[in-house]
C-alpha positions as CSV (number, residue, x, y, z in Angstrom):
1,X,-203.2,43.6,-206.0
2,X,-203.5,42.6,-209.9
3,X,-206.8,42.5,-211.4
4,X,-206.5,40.3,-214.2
5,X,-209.5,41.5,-216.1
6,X,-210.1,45.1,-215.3
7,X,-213.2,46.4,-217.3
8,X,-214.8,43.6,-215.5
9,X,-214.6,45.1,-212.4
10,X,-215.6,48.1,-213.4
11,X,-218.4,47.0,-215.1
12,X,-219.4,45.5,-211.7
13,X,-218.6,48.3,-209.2
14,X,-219.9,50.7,-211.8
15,X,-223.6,48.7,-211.4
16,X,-223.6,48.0,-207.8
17,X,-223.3,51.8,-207.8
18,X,-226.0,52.5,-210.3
19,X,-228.3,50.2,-207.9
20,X,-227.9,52.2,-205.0
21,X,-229.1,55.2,-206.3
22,X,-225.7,57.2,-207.8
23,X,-227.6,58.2,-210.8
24,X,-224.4,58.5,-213.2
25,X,-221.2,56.6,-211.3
26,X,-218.3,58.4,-214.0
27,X,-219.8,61.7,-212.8
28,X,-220.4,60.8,-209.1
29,X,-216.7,59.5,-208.5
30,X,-215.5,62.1,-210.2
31,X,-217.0,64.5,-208.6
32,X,-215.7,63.3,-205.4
33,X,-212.7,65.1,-203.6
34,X,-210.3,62.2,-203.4
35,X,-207.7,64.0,-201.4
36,X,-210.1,64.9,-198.7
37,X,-211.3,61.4,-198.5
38,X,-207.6,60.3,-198.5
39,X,-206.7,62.2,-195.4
40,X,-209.5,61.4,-193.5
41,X,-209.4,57.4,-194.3
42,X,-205.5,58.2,-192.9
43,X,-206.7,60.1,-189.9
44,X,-209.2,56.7,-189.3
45,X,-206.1,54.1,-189.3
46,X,-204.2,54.4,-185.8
47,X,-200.5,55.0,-186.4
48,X,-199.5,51.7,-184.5
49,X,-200.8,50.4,-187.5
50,X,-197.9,52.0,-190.2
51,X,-195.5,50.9,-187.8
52,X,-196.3,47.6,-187.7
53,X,-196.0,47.4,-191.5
54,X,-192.7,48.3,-191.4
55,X,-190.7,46.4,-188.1
């Protein structure tokens, strides 16, 4: 996916996040463990799905 204007969508997802109550987004996201989140959004997608990607 190309985003053509970036700080634009920042600028939005950072203010949908201030309106539901995440106080400080920068701090929030980057607070978050990403590689936790990463492994469990893999162990959510059946594997049937990867290897239908690639046949």
């Amino acid at each position: 996916m190309v985003i053509k204007n970036p700080a634009a969508g920042l600028d939005t997802a950072i203010a949908v996040m201030r309106k539901l109550g995440k106080g400080d987004p920068v701090a929030y996201l980057s607070a978050q463990n990403w590689r936790d989140i990463g492994k469990q959004a893999a162990g959510e997608v059946p594997e049937s799905f990867f290897l239908e990607m690639y046949l």
